[in-house]
C-alpha positions as CSV (number, residue, x, y, z in Angstrom):
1,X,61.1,87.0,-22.8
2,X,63.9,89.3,-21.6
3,X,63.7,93.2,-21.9
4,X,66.4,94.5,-24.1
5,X,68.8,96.7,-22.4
6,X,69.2,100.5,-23.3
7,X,71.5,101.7,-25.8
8,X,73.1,104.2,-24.1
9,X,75.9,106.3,-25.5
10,X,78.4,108.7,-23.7
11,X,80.3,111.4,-26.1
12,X,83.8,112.7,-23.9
13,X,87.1,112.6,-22.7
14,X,89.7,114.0,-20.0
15,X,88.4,112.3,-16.4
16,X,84.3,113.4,-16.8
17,X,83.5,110.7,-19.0
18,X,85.2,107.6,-16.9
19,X,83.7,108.9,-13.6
20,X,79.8,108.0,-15.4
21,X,81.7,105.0,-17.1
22,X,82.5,103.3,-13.9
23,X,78.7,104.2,-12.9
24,X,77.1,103.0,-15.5
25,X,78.6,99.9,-16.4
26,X,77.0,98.5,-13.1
27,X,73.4,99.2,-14.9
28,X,71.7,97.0,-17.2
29,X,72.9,98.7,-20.6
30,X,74.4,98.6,-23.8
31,X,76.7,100.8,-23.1
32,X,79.1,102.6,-25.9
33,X,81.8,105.4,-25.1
34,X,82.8,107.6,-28.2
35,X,86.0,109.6,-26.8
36,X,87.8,112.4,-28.4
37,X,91.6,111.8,-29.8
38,X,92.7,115.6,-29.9
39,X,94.6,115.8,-26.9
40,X,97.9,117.2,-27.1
41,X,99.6,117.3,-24.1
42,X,101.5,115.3,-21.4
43,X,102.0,111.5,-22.7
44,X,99.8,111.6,-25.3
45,X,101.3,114.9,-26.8
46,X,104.9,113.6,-26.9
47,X,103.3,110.3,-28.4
48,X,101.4,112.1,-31.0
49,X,104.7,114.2,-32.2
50,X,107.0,111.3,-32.1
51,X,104.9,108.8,-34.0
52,X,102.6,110.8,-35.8
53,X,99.5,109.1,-34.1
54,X,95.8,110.6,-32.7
55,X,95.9,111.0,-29.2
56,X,95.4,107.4,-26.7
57,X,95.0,109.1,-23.0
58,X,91.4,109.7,-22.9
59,X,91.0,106.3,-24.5
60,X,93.0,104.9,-21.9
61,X,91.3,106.4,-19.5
62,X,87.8,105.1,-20.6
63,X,89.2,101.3,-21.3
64,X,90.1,101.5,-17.5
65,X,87.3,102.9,-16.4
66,X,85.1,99.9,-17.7
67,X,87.5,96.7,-16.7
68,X,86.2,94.4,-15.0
69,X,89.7,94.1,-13.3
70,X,90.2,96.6,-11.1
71,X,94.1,95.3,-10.4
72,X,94.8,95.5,-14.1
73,X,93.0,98.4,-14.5
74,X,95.4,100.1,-12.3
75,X,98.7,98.2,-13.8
76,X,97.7,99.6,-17.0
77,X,97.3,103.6,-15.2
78,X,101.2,103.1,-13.6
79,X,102.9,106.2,-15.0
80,X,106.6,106.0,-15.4
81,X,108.9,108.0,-13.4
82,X,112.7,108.8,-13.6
83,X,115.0,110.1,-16.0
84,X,114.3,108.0,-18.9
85,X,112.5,108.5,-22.3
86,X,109.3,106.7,-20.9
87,X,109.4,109.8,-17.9
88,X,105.5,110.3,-17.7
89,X,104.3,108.0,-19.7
90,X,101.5,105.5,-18.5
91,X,101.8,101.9,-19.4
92,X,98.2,102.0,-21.1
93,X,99.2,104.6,-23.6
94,X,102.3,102.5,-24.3
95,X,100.6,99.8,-25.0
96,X,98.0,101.0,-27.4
97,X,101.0,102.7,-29.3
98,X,102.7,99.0,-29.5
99,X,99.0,97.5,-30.8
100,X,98.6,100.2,-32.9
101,X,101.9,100.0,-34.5
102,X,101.4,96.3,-34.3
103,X,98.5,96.1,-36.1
104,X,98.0,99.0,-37.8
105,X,95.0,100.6,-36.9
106,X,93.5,102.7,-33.4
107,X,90.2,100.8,-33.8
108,X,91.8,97.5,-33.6
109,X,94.5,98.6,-31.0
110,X,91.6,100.0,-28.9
111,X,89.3,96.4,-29.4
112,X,92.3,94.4,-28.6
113,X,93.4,96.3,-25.1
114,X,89.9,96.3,-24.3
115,X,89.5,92.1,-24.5
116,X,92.5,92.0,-22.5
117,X,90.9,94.3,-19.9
118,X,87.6,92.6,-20.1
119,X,85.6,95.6,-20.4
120,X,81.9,96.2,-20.3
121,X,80.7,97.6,-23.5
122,X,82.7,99.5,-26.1
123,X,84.9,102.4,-26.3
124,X,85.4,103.6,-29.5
125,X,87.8,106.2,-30.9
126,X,85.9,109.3,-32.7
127,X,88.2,109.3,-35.3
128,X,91.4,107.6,-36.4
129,X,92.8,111.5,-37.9
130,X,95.7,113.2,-36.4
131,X,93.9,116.7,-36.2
132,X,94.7,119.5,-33.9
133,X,91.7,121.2,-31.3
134,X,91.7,124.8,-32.4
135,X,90.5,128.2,-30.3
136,X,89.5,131.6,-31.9
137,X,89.7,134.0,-28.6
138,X,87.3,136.7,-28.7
139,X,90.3,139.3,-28.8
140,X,91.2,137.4,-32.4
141,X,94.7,136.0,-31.4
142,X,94.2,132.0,-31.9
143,X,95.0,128.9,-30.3
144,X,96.2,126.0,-31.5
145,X,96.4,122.3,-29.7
146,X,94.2,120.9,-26.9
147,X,97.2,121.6,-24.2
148,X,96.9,125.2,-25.6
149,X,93.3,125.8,-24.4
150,X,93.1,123.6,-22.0
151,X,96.0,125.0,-19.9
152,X,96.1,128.5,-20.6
153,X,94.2,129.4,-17.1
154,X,92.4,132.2,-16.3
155,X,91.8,134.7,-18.5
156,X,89.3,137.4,-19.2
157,X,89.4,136.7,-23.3
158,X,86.7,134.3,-23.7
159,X,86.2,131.5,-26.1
160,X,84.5,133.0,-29.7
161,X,84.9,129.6,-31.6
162,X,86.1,126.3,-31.3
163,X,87.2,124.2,-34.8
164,X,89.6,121.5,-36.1
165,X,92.9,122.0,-37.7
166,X,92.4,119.6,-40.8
167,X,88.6,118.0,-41.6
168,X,88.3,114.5,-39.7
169,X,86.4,112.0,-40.7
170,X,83.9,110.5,-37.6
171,X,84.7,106.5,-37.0
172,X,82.0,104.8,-38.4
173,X,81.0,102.3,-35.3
174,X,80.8,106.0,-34.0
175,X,77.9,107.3,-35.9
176,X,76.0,103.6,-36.3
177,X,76.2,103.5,-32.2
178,X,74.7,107.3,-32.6
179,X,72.2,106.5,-34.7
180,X,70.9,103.3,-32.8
181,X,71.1,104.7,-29.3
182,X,68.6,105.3,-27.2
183,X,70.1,107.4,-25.0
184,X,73.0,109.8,-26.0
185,X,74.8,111.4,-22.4
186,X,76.9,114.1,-23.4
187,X,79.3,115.4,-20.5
188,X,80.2,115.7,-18.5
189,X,84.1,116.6,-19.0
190,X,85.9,120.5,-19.9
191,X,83.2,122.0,-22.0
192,X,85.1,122.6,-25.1
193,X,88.2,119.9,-24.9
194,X,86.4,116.6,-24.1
195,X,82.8,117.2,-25.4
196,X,82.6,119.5,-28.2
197,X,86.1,118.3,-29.7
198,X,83.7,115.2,-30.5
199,X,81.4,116.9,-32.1
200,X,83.2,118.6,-34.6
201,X,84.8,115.6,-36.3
202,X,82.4,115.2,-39.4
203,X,80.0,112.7,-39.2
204,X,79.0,112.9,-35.4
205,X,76.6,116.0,-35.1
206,X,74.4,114.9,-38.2
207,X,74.5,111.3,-36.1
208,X,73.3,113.4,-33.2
209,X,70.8,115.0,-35.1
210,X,68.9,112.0,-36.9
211,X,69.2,109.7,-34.0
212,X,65.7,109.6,-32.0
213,X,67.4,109.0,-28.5
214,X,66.8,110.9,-25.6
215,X,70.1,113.7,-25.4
216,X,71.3,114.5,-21.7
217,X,73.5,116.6,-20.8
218,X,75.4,115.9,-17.3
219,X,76.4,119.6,-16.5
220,X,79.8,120.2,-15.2
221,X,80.0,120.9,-11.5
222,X,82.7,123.9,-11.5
223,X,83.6,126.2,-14.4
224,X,87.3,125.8,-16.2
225,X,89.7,128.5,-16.1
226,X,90.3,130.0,-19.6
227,X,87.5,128.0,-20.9
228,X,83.9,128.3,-19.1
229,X,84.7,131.1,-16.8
230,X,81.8,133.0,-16.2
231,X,79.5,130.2,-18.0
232,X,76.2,129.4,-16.5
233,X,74.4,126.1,-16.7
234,X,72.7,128.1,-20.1
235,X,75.8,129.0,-21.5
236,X,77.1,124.8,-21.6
237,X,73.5,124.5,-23.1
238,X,74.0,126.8,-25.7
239,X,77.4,125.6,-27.0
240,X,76.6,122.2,-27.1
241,X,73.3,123.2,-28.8
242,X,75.4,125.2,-31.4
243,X,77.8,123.0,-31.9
244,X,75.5,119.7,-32.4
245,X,73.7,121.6,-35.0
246,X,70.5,120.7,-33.2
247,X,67.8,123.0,-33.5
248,X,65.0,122.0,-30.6
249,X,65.9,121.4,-27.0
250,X,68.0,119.1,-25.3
251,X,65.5,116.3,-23.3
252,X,67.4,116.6,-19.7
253,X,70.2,118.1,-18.1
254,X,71.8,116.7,-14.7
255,X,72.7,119.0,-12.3
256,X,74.2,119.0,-8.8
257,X,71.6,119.9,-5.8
258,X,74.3,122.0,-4.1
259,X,73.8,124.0,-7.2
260,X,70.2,125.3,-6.0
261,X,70.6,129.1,-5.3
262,X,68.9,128.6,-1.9
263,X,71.7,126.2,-1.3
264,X,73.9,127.4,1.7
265,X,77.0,125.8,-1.4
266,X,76.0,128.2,-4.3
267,X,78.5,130.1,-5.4
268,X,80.8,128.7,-3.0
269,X,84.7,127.9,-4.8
270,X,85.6,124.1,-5.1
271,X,89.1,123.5,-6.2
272,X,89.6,127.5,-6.5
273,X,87.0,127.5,-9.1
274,X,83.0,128.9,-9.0
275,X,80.2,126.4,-8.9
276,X,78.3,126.3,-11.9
277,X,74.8,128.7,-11.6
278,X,72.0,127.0,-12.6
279,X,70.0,130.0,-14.5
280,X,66.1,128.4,-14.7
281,X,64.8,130.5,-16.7
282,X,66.9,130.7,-19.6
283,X,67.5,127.2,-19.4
284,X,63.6,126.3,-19.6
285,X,64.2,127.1,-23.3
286,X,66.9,125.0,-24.1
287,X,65.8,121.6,-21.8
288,X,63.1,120.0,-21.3
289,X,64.0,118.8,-17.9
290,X,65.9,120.2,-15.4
291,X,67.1,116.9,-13.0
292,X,68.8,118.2,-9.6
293,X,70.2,115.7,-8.1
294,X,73.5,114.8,-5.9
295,X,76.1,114.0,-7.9
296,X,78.8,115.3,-6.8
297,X,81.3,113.3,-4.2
298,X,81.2,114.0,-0.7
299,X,85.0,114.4,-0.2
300,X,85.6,116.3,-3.5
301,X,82.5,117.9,-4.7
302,X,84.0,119.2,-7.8
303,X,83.8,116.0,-9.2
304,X,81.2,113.9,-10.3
305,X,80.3,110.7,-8.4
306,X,80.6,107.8,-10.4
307,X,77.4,105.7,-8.9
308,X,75.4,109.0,-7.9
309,X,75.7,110.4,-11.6
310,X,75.1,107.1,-13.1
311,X,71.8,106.3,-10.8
312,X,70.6,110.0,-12.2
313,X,71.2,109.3,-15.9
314,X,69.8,105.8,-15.7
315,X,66.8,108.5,-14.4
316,X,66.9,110.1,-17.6
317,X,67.2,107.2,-19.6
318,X,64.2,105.7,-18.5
319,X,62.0,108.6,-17.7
């Protein structure tokens, strides 16, 4: 008799969460993608204004990232050009905006462009609210909107606290595939606008929390300007910690090798932004596991490597 395959759920957005995607839908896994629908800027901004919808990019973005198709897959990433109303916008958020208006409903558009993409798994919206990603800066002044925080750039005001604009409710195939995993992979993605957005839709970190999977964190390679400046790999811990409302340790977190401190690459600048420092000691606390590994590709190492970063959570996930 067969084994079962491994529940494994990844909680993100932005371009993090399709790099272990296209990884990890090469593995033997049930494999579910929960992706945040705050973004407000570029396409999916001007979408979101003119039709009063949640955000489809990072949705997109995942759908592609587990085709089987790799020729549609990049039909349905063609972004528009020219002076025309459709300057900028891809042809996959288009086309969930037609399903959606279609059919009435994100979690149906979303089911329906992923059939015709022939993807493996599921990508599910975390919810189907129209809610903005809010930022209270440690100087008090506030930002409102994902575009708003995540392109302010550097900055030496710091992050105090991260919310929603309105409450939104958490999709419920969201917290069932939560509560069933056995794996949950959160990251990796910007810190505060692709994984903790998800967690503050109601619903997903009391999923988080009664769920008896293994939690891994895949820590980001490089800090974000006017987000995680200054973070360290304990810092990433702490938030996501704080904001999942879970109270004992995380059971892994994935980190680069170049990020050893006896590394000749440690604190070298990828991209124009610092490597993340991987502080051991404070760390200990919050993980169980500390998992260096390469992860990061050769020709840009300040992103992750789809098949390196899946092979190292698959690690995890059966560890």
């Amino acid at each position: 008799m067969p084994e079962s395959r491994p529940k494994v759920v990844v909680i993100g957005g932005g371009t993090g969460c399709p790099a272990v995607l296209r990884g990890l839908k090469h593995h033997s896994v049930d494999l579910t993608a929960i992706v945040t629908t705050m973004d407000s800027g570029g396409s999916s901004g001007r979408l979101r204004q003119e039709f009063n919808v949640p955000a489809v990019g990072d949705l997109h973005r995942a759908l592609v990232a587990l085709s089987d198709d790799d020729a549609l897959g990049e039909l349905f990433g063609y972004r528009f050009q020219g002076e025309s109303s459709i300057d900028g916008h891809t042809l996959g958020n288009l086309t969930l905006l037609a399903l959606m208006l279609e059919h009435g409903g994100l979690d149906e558009a979303v089911e329906r462009l992923g059939k015709l993409l022939g993807v493996s798994g599921r990508v599910l919206p975390v919810t189907s609210d129209c809610v903005n990603l809010c930022a209270l800066l440690k100087d008090g002044r506030t930002l409102v909107g994902e575009a708003s925080i995540d392109l302010r750039g550097h900055s030496p005001v710091g992050v105090e606290r991260i919310y929603l604009s309105d409450p939104a409710k958490a999709n419920e195939k969201a917290v069932t595939a939560l509560l069933e995993a056995d794996a949950i992979v959160l990251g990796p993605g910007d810190l505060y606008t692709s994984v903790i957005s998800n967690l503050l839709v109601d619903g997903i970190a009391g999923a988080i929390q009664a769920s008896d999977a293994k939690r891994i964190f895949v820590g980001n390679l490089v800090t974000k300007p006017g987000e995680t400046e200054g973070y360290k790999l304990s810092d990433f811990l702490n938030e996501v910690l704080r904001y999942s409302g879970l109270t004992d340790w995380l059971d892994a977190a994935i980190v680069d090798s170049g990020h050893d401190s006896g590394n000749p690459r440690a604190g070298e600048l990828l991209a124009g932004n610092p490597l993340v420092e991987t502080d051991d000691d404070a760390c200990q606390e919050l993980t169980g596991q500390i998992m260096r590994r390469d992860v990061a590709m050769a020709e840009s190492p300040w992103l992750h490597d789809p098949a390196l970063a899946a092979t190292a959570i698959m690690e995890a996930v059966n560890g």
